[in-house]
TORKOL-4160 file (C-alpha; in steps of 0.2 Angstrom, whole numbers, padded with zeros to 4 digits, m for minus):
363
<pt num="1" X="0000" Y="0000" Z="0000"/>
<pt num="2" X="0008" Y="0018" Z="m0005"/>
<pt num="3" X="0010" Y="0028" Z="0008"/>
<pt num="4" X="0005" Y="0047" Z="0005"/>
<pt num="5" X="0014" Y="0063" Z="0005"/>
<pt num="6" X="0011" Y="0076" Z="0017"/>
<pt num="7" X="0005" Y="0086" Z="0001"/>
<pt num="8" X="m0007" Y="0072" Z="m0003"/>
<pt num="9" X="m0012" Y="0070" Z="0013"/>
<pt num="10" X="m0017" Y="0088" Z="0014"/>
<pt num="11" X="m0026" Y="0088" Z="m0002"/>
<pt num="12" X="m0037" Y="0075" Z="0004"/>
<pt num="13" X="m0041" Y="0087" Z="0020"/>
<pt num="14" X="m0046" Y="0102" Z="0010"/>
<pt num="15" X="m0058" Y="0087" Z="m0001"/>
<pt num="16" X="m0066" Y="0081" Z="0015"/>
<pt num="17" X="m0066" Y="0098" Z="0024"/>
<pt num="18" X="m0078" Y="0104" Z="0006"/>
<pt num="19" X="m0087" Y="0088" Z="0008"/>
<pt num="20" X="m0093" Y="0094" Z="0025"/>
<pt num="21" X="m0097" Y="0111" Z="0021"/>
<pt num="22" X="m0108" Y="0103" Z="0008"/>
<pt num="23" X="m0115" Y="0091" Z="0020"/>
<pt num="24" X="m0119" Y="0105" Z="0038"/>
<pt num="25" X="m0132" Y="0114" Z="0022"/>
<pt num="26" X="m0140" Y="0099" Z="0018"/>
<pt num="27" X="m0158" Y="0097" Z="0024"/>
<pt num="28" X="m0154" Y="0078" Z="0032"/>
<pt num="29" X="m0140" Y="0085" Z="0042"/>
<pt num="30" X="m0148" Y="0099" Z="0049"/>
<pt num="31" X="m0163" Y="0090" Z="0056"/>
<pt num="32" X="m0153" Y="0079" Z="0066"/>
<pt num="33" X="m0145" Y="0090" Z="0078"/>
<pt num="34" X="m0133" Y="0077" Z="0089"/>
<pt num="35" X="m0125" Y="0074" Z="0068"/>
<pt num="36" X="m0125" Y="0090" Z="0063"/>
<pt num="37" X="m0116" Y="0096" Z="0080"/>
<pt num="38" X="m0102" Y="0083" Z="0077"/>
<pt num="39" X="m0101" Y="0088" Z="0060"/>
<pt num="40" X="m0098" Y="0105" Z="0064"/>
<pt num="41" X="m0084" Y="0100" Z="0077"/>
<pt num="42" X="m0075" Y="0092" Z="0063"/>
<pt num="43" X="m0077" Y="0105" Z="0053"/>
<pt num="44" X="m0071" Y="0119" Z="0064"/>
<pt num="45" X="m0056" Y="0107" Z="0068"/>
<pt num="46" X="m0052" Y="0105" Z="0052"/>
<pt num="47" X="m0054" Y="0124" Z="0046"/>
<pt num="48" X="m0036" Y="0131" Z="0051"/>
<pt num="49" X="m0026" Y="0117" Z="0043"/>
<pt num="50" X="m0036" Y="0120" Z="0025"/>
<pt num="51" X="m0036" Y="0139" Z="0027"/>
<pt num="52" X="m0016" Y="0138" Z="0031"/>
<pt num="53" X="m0014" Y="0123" Z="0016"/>
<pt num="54" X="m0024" Y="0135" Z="0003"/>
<pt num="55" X="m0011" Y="0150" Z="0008"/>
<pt num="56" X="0001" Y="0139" Z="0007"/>
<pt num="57" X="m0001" Y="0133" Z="m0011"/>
<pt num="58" X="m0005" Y="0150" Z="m0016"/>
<pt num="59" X="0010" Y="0158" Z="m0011"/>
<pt num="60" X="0019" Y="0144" Z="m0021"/>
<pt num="61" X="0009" Y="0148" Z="m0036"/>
<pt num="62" X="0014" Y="0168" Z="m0033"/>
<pt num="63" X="0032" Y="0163" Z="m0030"/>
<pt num="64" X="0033" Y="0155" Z="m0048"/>
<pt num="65" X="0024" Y="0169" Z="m0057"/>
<pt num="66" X="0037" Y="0178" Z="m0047"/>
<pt num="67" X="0052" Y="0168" Z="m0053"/>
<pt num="68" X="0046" Y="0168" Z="m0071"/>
<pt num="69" X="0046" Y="0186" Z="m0072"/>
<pt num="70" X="0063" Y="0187" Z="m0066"/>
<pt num="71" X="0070" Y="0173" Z="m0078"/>
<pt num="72" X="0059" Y="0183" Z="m0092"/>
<pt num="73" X="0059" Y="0202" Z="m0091"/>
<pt num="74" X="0069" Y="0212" Z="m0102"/>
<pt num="75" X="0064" Y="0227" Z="m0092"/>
<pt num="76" X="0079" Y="0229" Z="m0078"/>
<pt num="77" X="0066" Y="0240" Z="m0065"/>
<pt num="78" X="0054" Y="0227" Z="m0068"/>
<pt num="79" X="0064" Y="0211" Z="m0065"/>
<pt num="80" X="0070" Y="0218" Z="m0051"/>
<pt num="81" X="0053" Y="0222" Z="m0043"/>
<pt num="82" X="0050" Y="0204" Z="m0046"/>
<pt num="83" X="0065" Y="0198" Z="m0037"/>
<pt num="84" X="0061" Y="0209" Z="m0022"/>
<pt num="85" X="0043" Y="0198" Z="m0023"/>
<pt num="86" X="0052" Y="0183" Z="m0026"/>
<pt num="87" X="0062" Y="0187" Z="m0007"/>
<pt num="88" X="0046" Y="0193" Z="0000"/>
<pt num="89" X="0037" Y="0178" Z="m0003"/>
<pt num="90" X="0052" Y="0163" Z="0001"/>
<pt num="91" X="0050" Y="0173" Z="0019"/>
<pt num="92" X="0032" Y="0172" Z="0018"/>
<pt num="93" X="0032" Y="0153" Z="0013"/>
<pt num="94" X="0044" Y="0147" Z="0024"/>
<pt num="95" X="0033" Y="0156" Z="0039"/>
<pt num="96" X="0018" Y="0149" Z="0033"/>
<pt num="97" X="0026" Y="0130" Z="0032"/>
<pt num="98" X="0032" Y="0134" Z="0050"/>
<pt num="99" X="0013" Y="0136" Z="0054"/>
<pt num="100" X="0005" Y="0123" Z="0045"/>
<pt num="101" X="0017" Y="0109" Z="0053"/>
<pt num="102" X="0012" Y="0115" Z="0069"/>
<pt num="103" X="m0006" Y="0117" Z="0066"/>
<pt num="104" X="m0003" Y="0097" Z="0059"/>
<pt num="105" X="0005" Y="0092" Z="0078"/>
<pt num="106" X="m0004" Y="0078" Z="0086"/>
<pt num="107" X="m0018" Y="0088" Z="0096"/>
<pt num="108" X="m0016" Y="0087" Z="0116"/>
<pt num="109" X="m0032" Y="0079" Z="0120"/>
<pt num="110" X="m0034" Y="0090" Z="0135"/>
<pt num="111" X="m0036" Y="0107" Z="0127"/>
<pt num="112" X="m0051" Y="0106" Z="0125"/>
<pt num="113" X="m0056" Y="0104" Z="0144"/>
<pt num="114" X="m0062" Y="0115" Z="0155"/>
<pt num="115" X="m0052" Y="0118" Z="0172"/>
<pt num="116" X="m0049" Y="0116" Z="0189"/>
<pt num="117" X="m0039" Y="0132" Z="0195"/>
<pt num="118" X="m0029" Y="0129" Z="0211"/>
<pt num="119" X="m0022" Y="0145" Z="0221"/>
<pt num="120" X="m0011" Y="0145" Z="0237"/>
<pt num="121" X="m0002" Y="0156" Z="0248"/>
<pt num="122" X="0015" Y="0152" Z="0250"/>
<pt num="123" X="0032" Y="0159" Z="0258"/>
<pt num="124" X="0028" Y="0177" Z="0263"/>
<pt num="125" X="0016" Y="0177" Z="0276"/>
<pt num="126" X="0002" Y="0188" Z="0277"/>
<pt num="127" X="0007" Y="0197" Z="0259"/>
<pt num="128" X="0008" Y="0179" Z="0252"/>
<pt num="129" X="m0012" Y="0179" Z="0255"/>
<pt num="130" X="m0015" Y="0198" Z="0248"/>
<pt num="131" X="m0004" Y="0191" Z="0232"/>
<pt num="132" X="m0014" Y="0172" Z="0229"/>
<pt num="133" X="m0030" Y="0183" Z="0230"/>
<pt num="134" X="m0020" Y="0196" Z="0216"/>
<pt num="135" X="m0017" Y="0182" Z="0206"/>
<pt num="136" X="m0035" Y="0173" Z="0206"/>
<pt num="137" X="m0043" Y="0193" Z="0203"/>
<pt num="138" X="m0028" Y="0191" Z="0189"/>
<pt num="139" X="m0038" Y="0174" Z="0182"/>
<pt num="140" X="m0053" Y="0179" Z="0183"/>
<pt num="141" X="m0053" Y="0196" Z="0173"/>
<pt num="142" X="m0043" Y="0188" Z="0160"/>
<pt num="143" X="m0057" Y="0173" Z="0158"/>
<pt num="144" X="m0072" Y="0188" Z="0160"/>
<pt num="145" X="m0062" Y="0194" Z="0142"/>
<pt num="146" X="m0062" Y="0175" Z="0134"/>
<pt num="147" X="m0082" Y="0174" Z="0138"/>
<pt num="148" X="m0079" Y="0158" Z="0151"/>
<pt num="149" X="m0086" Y="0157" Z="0169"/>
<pt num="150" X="m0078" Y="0157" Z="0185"/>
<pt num="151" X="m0087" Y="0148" Z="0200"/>
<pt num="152" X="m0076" Y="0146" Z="0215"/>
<pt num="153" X="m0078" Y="0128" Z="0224"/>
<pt num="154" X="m0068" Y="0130" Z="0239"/>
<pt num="155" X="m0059" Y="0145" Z="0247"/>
<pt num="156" X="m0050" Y="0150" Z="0263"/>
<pt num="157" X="m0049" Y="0168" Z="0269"/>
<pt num="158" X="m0034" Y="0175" Z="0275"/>
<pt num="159" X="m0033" Y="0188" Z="0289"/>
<pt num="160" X="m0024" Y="0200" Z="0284"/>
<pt num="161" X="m0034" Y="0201" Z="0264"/>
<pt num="162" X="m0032" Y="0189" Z="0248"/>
<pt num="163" X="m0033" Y="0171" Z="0251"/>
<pt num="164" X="m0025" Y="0156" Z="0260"/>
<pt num="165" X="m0028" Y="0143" Z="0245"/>
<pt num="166" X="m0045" Y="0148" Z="0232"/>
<pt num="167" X="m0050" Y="0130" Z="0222"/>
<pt num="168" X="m0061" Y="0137" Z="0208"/>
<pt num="169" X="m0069" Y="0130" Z="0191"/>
<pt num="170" X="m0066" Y="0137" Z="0173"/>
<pt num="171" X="m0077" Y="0133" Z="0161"/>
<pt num="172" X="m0079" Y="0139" Z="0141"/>
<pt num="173" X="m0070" Y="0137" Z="0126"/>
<pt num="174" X="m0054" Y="0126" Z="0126"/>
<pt num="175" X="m0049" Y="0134" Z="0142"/>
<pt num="176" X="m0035" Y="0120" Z="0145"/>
<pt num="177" X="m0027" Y="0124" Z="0129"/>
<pt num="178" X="m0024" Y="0143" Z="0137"/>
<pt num="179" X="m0021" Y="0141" Z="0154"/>
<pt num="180" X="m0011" Y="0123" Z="0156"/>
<pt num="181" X="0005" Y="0133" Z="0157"/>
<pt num="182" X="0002" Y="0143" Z="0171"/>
<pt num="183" X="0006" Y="0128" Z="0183"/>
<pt num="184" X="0020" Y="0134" Z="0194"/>
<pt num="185" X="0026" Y="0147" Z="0208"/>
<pt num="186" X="0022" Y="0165" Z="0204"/>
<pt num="187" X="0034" Y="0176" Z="0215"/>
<pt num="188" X="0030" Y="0193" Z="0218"/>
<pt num="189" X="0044" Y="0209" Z="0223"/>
<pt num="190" X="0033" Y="0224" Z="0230"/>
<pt num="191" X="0032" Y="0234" Z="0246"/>
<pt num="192" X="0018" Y="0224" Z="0254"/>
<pt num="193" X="0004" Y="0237" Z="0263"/>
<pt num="194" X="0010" Y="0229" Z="0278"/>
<pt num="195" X="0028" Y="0237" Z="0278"/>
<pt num="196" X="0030" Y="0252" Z="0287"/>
<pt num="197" X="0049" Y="0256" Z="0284"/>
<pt num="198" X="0044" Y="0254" Z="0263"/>
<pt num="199" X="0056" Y="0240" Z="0258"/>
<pt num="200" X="0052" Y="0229" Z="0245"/>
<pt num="201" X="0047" Y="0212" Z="0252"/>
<pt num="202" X="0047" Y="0196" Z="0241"/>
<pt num="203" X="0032" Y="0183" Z="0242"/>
<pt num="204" X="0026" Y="0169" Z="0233"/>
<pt num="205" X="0009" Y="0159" Z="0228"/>
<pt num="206" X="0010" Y="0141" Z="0218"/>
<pt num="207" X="m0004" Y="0140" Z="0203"/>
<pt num="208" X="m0009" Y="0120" Z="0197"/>
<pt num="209" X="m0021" Y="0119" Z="0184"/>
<pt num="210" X="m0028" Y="0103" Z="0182"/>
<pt num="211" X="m0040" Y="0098" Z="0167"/>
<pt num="212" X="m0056" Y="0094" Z="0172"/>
<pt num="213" X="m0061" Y="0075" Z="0173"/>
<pt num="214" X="m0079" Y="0069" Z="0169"/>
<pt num="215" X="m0084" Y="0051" Z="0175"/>
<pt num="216" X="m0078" Y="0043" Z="0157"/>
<pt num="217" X="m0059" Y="0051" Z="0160"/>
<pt num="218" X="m0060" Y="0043" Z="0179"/>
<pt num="219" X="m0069" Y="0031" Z="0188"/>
<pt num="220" X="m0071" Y="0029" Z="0204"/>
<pt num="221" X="m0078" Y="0017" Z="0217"/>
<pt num="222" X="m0089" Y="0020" Z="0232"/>
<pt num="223" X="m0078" Y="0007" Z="0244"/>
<pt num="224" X="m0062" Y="0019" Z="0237"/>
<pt num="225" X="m0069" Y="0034" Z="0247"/>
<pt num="226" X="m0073" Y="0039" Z="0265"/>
<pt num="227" X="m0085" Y="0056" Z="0267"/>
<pt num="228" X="m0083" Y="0062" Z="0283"/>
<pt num="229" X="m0098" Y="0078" Z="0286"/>
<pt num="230" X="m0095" Y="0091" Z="0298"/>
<pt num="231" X="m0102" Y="0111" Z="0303"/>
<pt num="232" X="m0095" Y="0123" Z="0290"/>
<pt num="233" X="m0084" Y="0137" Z="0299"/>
<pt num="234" X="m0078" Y="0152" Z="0296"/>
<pt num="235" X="m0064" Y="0164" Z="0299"/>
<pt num="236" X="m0057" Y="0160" Z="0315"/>
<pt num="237" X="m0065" Y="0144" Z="0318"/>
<pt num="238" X="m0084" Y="0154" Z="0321"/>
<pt num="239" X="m0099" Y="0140" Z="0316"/>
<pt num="240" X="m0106" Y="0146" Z="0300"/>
<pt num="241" X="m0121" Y="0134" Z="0302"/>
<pt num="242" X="m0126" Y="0121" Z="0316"/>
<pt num="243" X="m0131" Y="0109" Z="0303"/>
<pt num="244" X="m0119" Y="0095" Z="0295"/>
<pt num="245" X="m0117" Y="0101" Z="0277"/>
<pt num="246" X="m0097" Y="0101" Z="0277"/>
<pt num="247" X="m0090" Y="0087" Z="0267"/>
<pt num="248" X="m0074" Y="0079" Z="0266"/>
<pt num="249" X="m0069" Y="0065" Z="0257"/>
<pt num="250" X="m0052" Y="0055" Z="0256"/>
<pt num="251" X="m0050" Y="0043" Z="0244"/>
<pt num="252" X="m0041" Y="0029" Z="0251"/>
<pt num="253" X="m0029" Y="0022" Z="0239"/>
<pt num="254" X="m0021" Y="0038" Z="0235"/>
<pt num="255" X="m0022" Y="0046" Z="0251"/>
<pt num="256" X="m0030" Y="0062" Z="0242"/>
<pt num="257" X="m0042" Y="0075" Z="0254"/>
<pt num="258" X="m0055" Y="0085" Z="0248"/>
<pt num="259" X="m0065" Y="0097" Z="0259"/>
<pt num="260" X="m0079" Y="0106" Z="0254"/>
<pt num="261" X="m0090" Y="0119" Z="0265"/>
<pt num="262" X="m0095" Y="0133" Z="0252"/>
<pt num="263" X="m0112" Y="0128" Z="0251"/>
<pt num="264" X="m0126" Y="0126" Z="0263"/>
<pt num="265" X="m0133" Y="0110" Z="0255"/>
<pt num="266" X="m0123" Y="0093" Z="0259"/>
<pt num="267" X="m0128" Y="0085" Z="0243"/>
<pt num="268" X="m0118" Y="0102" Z="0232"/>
<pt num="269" X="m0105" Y="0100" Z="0243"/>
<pt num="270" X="m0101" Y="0082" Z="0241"/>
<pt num="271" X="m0105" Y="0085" Z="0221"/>
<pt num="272" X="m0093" Y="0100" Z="0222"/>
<pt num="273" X="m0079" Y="0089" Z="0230"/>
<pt num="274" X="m0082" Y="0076" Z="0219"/>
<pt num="275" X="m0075" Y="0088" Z="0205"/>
<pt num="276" X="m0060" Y="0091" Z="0212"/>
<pt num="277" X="m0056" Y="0074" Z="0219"/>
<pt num="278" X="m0059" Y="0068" Z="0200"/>
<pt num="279" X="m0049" Y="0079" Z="0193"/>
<pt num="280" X="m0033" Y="0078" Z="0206"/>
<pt num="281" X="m0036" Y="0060" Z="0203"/>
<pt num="282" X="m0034" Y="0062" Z="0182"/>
<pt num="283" X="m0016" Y="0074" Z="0185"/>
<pt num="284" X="m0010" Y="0058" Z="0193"/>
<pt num="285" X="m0015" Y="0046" Z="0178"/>
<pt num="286" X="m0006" Y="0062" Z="0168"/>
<pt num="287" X="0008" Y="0062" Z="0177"/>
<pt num="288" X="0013" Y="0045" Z="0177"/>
<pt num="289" X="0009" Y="0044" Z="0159"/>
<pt num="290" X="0025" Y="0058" Z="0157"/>
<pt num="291" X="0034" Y="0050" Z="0169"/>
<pt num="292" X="0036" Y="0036" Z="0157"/>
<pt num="293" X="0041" Y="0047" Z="0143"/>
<pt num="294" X="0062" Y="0048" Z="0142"/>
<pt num="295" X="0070" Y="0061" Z="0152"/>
<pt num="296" X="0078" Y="0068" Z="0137"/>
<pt num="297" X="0060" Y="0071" Z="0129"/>
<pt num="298" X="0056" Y="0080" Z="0146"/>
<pt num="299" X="0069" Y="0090" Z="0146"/>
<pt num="300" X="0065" Y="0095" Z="0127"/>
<pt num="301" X="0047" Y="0101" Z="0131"/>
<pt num="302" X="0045" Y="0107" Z="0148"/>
<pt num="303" X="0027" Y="0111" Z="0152"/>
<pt num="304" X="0032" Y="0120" Z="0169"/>
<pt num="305" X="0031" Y="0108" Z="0186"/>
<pt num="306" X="0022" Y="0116" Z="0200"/>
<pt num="307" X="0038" Y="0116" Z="0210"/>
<pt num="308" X="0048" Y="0128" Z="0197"/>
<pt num="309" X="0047" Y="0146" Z="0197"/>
<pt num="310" X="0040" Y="0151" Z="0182"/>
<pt num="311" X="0037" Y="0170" Z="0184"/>
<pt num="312" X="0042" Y="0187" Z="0195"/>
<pt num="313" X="0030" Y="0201" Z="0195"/>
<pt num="314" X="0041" Y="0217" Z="0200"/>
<pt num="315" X="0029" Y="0232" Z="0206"/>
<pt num="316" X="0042" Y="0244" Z="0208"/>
<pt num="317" X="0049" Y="0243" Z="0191"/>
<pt num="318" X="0030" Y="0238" Z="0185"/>
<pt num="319" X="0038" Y="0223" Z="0175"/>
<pt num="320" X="0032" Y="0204" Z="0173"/>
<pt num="321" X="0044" Y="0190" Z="0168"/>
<pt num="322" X="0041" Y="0174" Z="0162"/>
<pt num="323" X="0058" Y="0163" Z="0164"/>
<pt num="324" X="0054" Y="0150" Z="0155"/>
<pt num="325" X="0055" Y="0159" Z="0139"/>
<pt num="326" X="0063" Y="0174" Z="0142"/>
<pt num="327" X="0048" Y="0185" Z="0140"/>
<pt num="328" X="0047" Y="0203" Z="0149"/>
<pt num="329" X="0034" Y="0215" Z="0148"/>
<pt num="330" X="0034" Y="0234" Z="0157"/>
<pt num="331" X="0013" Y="0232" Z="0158"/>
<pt num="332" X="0013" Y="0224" Z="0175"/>
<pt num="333" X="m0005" Y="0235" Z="0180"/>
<pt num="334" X="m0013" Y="0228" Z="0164"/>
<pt num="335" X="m0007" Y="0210" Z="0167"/>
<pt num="336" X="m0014" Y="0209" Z="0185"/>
<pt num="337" X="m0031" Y="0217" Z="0176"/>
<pt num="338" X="m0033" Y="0201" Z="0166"/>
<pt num="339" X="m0022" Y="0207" Z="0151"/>
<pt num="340" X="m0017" Y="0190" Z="0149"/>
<pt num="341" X="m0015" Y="0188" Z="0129"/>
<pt num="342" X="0003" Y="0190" Z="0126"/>
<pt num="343" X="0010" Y="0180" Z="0141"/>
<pt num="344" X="m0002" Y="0166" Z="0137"/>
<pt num="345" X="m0002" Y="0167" Z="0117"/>
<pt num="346" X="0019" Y="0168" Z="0120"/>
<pt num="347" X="0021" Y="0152" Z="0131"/>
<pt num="348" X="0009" Y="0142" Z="0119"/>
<pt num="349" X="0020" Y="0146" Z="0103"/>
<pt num="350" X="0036" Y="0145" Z="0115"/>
<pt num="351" X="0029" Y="0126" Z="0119"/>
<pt num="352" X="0021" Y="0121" Z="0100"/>
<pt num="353" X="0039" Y="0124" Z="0093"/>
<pt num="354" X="0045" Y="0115" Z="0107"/>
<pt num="355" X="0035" Y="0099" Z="0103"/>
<pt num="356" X="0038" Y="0103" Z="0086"/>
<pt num="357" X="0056" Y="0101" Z="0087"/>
<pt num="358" X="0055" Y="0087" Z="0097"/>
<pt num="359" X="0043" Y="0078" Z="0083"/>
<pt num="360" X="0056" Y="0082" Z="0067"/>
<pt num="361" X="0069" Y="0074" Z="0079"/>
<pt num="362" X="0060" Y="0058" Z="0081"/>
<pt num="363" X="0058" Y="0058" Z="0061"/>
């Protein structure tokens, strides 16, 4: 059996994706809605790849009109114009190709999830708190701008303002496939409101975004768990209700904890804890599953460990910088409004290329 080329291959995508344009207008399609959504999907999937193949091959076309007039004109001004088109578009082309291989990279199966968003204090004391609470105002603004909802599942104050730890759900349009690089400690270089003498103290806050599992990704058992029910209380211990509607559950062959006490009803908390635990429970499956990748591989494509400091935010010199990729940008009041898009949009090209690398390697 002939195997195809990558040209061939892409021909037969642009043939299937008109196929399914013809198909999502036709009257039998339409009237069965659970086809005619899967259809769209597909189709939608499929729609960068063609647009990019279509630009491709029409820069290729261009480029030989382009050569033929240099090879041809008698006309000096004129062949040179042409040679300056003929550079202009080698550039173009050799961008384009670059985009087209990575838009042809195996799809990570998670982007498309919605996610579990895990805040926590760390080394700083009180202005560690004021910064985790920074950082989740941070999320939530930038996730306001992409049209997806917030809904916090668990938080813990802290005295002094911000938050101890915030657990909170993400939900809307491949919110994985943004977001999965923000796992990591955030440090933060500012003269906390607490500081009389005005030095510049440095805390820090870890981030772990963890794709959400569904009962298909995760199964678990009823004689795996123990739910324990208890009063909710607030800050400082005070009962927030008499009646038993806390929940926390431990599931026994990991060892993980889950508490829940946001909601007044038992049942939404339990269901609540149930989230998280699932989806704790799927970034274990995940990280044995890159456990078993070589070590070489995981140093090629780093996807930034919890444990690693990945970025500083500097108030006093109102910069932000991402170390992973070398990225600095003197909008740190913007960033910390939600003004997300060229940290986020940078470490996702930074990462593609990396994985692209690593796939031409393996070749």
């Amino acid at each position: 059996m002939a195997v195809l080329t990558l040209t061939e291959k892409l021909d037969q995508l642009d043939t299937r994706y008109q196929e399914m344009t013809h198909e999502l207008s036709s009257p039998e399609v339409i009237s069965d809605s659970a086809r005619f959504q899967k259809l769209a999907k597909q189709h939608a999937d499929l729609e960068a790849i063609v647009s990019k193949h279509r630009e491709f091959k029409q820069i290729e076309k261009d480029l030989a009109g382009a050569h033929q007039m240099v090879l041809e004109s008698d006309d000096a001004e004129m062949r040179h114009m042409a040679q300056e088109e003929e550079k202009l578009l080698a550039a173009r082309k050799e961008k384009v190709e670059h985009e087209l291989k990575l838009l042809l990279l195996p799809k990570d199966p998670n982007d498309e999830k919605n996610i579990i968003l895990e805040i926590r204090a760390g080394t700083g004391g009180d202005e560690a708190g004021i910064f985790a609470g920074d950082l989740f105002r941070m999320y939530s603004r930038y996730a306001e701008s992409q049209g997806w909802k917030v809904e916090v599942m668990e938080s813990s104050p802290a005295s002094m303002g911000g938050v101890k730890e915030i657990v909170a759900a993400i939900q809307g349009n491949k919110v994985y496939s943004k977001l999965k690089y923000e796992s990591g400690v955030h440090r933060v270089q500012r003269v906390p409101a607490t500081e009389t003498q005005g030095r510049i103290h440095t805390s820090a806050a870890t981030v772990a975004v963890l794709p959400e599992a569904d009962e298909i990704d995760i199964k678990i058992e009823a004689k795996d768990l123990r739910v324990d029910t208890f009063c909710s209380s607030g800050p400082g211990g005070q009962s927030v209700n008499t009646t038993y509607s806390a929940v926390r559950i431990t599931h026994l062959p990991t060892g993980l904890v889950v508490s829940q006490q946001d909601e007044k009803s038992q049942i939404k908390n339990r269901a609540k804890a149930m989230r998280v635990l699932r989806s704790r429970l799927y970034e274990l499956e995940l990280e044995k599953q890159q456990a078993a990748i070589t070590a070489e591989r995981r140093g090629q494509i780093k996807t930034g460990d919890r444990s690693e400091k990945i970025r500083t935010y500097n108030y006093p010199q109102n910069r932000v910088t991402d170390h992973r990729i070398g990225l600095t940008i003197h909008q740190l009041t913007d960033v910390m409004d939600g003004k997300l898009a060229p940290i986020v949009d940078g470490l996702v090209e930074h990462f593609e290329a990396e994985r692209l690398k690593a796939e031409l390697a393996e070749e």
